[in-house]
Each structure stands twice: as C-alpha cells, then as structure tokens.
N, C-alpha and C positions, 0 to 999 in steps of 0.2 A: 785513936787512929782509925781512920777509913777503911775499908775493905776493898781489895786493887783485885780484881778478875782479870786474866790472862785469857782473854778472848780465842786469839790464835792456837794455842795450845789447846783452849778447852776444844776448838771445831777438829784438831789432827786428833785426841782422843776420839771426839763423836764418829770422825771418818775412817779412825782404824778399827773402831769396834763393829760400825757397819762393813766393811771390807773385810773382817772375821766372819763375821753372820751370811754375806753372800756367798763366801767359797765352804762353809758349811753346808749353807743348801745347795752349791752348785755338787759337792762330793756325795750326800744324800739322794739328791734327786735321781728316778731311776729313768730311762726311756721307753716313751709308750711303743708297747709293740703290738701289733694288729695282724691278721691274716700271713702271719708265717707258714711257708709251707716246712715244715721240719724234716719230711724224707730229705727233701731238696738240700735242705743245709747239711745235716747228716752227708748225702752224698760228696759236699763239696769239700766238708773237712775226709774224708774217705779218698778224694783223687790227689787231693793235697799234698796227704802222707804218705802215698804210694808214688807220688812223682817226685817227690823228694828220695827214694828209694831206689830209682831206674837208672842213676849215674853210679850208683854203690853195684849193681849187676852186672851183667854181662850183656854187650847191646844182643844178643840171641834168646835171653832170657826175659828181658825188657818186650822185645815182641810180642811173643806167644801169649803173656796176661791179656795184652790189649781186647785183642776178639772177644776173651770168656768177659770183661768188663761191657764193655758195649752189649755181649746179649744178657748181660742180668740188667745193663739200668731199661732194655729197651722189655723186659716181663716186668719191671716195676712201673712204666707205663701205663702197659697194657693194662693191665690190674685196675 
C-alpha cells in the first residue's frame, strides 16, 4: 500500500501552529517606551481620580480644591 498525504489538512495544522506562535509573541511583546515625562503622567492619573470624585461632593466643596490644584501643578512647573 502507498502512502496518501493529506495536503490540506497538513498546510491548516502548519497555519494553526503559526497563528499560535504569532498571538504568543503578539501577548509577549512589550512597547518601546522613550522620553516619558512620568510627573506628567502621575499628574494625569492624579486629576483623573479626583474628577471622578467632584460628582460624589458637594458642588461648594468641588470648587474650593480647584485653586489649591492649579497652585501646586503650577510650583511643579516652576521647579
């Protein structure tokens, strides 16, 4: 008896093992990150949290942070 190769079937194995190995390295892979300013980010998770916060207050309570915010990012500035 001859020996019958299943072509088809053999290239849908080749293409599902490569299509494991891609989304392997796609989850691996990390992004290059370059010249982050990290106060910066810091600050934006920082207004983030706190604006999420100003609907839970009272709008007369919500006011009065504002100014003390604006003069501390504007001495991290200056700095």
């Amino acid at each position: 008896m001859g020996i019958t190769r299943l072509k088809r079937k053999a290239r849908r194995n080749k293409q599902r093992s490569a299509d494991r190995v891609n989304k392997i390295k796609q989850l691996t892979s990390t992004p290059v990150i370059a010249k982050i300013d990290a106060e910066a980010l810091k600050a934006s998770f920082e207004t983030s949290t706190k604006a999420e916060a100003k609907p839970k207050a009272k709008k007369e309570e919500a006011e009065k942070p504002a100014p003390k915010k604006a003069a501390k990012a504007e001495e991290k500035t200056e700095e």
